[in-house]
C-alpha positions as CSV (number, residue, x, y, z in Angstrom):
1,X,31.4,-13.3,-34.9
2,X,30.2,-17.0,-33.7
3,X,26.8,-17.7,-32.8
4,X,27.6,-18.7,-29.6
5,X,28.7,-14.5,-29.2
6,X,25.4,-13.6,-29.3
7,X,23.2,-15.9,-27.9
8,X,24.0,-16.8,-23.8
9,X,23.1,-20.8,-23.7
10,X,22.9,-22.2,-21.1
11,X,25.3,-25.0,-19.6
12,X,24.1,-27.9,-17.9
13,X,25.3,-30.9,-16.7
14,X,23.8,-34.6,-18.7
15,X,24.4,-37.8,-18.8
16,X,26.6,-39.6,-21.7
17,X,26.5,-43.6,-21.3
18,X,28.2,-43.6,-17.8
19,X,29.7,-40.4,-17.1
20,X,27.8,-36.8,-16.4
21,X,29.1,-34.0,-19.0
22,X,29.0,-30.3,-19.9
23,X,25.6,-29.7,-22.6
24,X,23.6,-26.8,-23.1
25,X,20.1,-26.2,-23.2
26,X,19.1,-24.4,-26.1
27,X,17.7,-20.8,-25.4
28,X,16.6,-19.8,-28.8
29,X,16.2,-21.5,-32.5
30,X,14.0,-24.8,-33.5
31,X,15.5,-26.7,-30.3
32,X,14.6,-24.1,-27.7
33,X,14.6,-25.9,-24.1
34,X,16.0,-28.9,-25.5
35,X,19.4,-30.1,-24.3
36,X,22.4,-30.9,-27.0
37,X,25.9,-31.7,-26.9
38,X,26.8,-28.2,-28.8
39,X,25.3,-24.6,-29.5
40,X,25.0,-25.2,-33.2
41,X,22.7,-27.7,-32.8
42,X,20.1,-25.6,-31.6
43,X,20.3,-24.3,-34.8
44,X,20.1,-26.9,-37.3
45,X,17.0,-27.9,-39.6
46,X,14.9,-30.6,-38.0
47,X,15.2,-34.1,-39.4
48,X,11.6,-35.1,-40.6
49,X,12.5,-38.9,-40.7
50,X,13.6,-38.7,-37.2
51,X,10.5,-37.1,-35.5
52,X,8.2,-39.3,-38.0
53,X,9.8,-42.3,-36.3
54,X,10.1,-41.6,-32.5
55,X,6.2,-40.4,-33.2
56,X,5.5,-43.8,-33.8
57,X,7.7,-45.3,-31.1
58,X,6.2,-43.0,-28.6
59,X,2.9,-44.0,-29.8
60,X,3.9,-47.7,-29.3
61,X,6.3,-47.7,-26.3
62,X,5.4,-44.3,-24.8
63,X,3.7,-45.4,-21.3
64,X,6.8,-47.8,-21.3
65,X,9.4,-45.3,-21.9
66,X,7.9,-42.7,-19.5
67,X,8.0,-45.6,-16.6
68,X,11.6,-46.4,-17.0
69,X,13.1,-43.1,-17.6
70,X,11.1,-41.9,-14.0
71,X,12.7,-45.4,-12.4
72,X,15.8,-44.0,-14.1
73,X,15.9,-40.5,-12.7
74,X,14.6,-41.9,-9.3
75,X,17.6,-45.1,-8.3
76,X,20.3,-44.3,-10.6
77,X,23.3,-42.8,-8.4
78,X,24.4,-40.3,-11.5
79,X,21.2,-39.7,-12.1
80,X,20.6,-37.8,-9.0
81,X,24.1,-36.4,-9.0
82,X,23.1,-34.5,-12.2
83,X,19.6,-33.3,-10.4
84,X,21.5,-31.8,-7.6
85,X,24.6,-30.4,-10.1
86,X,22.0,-28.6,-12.1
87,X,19.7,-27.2,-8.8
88,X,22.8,-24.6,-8.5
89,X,22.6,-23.1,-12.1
C-alpha cells in the first residue's frame, strides 16, 4: 500500500516557469498546507540549510518579495487563471 492510499491530498493547479500544472497541497506530515510537485514530499525531513537561508533572505528581501509576488498574483494573465482554476476545488 502507497502513501498516497491513505492520505486524500489534495490537487491544485500551480505555476511552473510559464505554464500552470497539476501539484498537491499537502494535508498531513512536516509540509501540511504547503504546495509540492508530488505526495512524497510532504513527507520528507526538512532541510535545515535551506530554511536557515531563506530565514535570512526573508529577513533581508522580505518587504521586497511580498511586493512583487502581490504585483505577481494581481497582472500576471496565468496568474489569475490559476486563482479562478483553483476557486472550483
Amino acid at each position: 500500500m502507497l502513501v498516497s492510499d491513505i492520505l486524500i491530498e489534495k490537487q491544485v493547479w500551480a505555476r511552473s516557469g510559464k505554464t500552470a500544472v497539476r501539484k498537491y497541497r499537502c494535508t498531513s506530515g512536516r509540509r501540511n498546507g504547503r504546495v509540492v510537485s508530488s505526495v512524497a514530499q510532504c513527507f520528507r525531513p526538512l532541510d535545515i540549510k535551506k530554511r536557515i537561508s531563506l530565514k535570512k533572505t526573508k529577513a533581508r528581501l522580505g518587504n521586497k518579495m511580498a511586493r512583487k509576488a502581490k504585483k505577481t498574483k494581481r497582472i500576471n494573465p496565468l496568474s489569475k487563471r490559476i486563482q479562478r482554476l483553483n476557486k472550483s476545488f
